[in-house]
C-alpha positions as CSV (number, residue, x, y, z in Angstrom):
1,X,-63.4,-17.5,17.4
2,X,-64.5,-21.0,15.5
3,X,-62.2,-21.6,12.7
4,X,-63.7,-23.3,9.7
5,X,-61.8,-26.2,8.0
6,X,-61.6,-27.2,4.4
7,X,-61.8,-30.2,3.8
8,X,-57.7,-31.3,2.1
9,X,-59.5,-33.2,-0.9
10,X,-62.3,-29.9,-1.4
11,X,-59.0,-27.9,-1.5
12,X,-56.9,-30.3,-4.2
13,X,-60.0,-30.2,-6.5
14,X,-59.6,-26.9,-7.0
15,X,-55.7,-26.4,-7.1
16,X,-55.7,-29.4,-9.8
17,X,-57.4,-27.3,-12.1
18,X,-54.8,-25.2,-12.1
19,X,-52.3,-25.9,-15.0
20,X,-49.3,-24.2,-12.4
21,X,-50.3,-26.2,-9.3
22,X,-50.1,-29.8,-11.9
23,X,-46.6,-28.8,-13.2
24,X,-45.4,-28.5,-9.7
25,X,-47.0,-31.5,-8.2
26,X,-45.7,-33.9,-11.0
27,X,-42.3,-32.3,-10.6
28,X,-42.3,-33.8,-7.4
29,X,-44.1,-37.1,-7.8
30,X,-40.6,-39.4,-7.5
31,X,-40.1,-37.4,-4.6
32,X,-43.5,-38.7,-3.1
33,X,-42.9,-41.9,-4.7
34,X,-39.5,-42.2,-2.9
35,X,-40.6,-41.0,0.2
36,X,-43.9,-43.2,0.5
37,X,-41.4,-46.3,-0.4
38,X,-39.3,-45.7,2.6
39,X,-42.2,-45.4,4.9
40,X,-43.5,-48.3,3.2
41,X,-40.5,-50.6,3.6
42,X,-39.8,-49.4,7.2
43,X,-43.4,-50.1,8.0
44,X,-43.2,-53.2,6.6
45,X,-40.6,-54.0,8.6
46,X,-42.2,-53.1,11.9
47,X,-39.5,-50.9,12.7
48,X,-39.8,-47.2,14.2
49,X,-37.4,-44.5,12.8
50,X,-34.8,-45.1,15.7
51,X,-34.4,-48.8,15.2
52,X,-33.7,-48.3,11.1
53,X,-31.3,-45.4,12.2
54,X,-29.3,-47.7,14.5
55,X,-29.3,-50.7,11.8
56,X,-28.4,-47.8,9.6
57,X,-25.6,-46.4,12.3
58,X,-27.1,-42.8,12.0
59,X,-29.2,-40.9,13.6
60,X,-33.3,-40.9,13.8
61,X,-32.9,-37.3,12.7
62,X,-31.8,-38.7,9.0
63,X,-34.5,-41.5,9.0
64,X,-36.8,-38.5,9.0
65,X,-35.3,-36.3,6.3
66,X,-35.1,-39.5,4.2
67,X,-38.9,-40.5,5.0
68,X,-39.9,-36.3,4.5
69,X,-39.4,-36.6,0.6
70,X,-37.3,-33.1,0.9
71,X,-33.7,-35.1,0.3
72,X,-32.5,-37.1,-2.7
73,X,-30.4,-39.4,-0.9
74,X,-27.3,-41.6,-2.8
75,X,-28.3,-44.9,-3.9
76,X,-25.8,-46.2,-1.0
77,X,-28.0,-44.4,1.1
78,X,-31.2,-46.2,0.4
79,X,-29.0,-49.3,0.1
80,X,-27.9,-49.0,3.6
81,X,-31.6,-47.9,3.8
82,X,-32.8,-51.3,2.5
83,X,-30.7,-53.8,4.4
84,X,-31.5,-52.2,7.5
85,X,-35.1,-52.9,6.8
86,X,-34.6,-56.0,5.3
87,X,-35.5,-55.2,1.7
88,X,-33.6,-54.9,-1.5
89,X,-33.2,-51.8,-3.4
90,X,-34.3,-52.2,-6.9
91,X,-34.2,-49.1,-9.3
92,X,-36.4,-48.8,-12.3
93,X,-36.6,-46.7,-15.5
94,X,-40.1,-47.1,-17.8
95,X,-41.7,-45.0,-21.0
96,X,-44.6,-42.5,-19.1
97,X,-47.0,-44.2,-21.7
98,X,-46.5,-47.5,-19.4
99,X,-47.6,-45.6,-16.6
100,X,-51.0,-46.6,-15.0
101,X,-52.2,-43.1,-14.5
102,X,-55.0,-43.9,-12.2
103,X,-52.5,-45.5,-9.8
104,X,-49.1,-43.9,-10.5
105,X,-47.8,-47.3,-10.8
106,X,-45.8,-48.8,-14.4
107,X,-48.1,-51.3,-15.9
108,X,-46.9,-54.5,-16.3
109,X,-47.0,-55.7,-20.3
110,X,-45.8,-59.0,-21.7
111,X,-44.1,-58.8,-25.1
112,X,-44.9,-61.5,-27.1
């Protein structure tokens, strides 16, 4: 029996027409955004899951949860997080209408 795939970004052009499917995926967007941060900063790094767990002094197992977007861990998690990778933790609030839509990103503005 031959299966036939769908392409992921075929699929996501039709669900993002659906008003539902939007709600939900920009309820979860600082999830993603945290997630893709850890991965980022362990990445950066050049550290595997195992080595951040022992600078961490937990278990890989955690690293993975953290990195999996499906836990909001305490700020003195991704602080351990952060010195374990060598980073700094730096938390941010902005006004949606400074958010660079096409990137997800704030947008950096100088007040005069």
């Amino acid at each position: 029996m031959k299966t036939n795939f769908i392409p992921v970004e075929e699929s996501f052009e039709q669900w993002k027409k659906d008003p539902k499917y939007v709600a939900a995926y920009d309820a979860l967007e600082g999830e993603f955004a945290l997630a893709s941060a850890l991965i980022k900063a362990r990445g950066d790094a050049d550290m595997t899951q195992e080595q951040v767990a022992q600078a961490m002094g937990t278990t890989q197992a955690v690293v993975a949860r953290l990195e999996s977007g499906k836990v909001l861990p305490s700020t003195r998690t991704l602080e351990r997080f952060a010195k374990a990778t060598r980073t700094r933790l730096r938390i941010s609030f902005f006004h949606p209408s400074d958010e660079d839509l096409s990137l997800g990103a704030p947008v950096s503005r100088v007040k005069p």
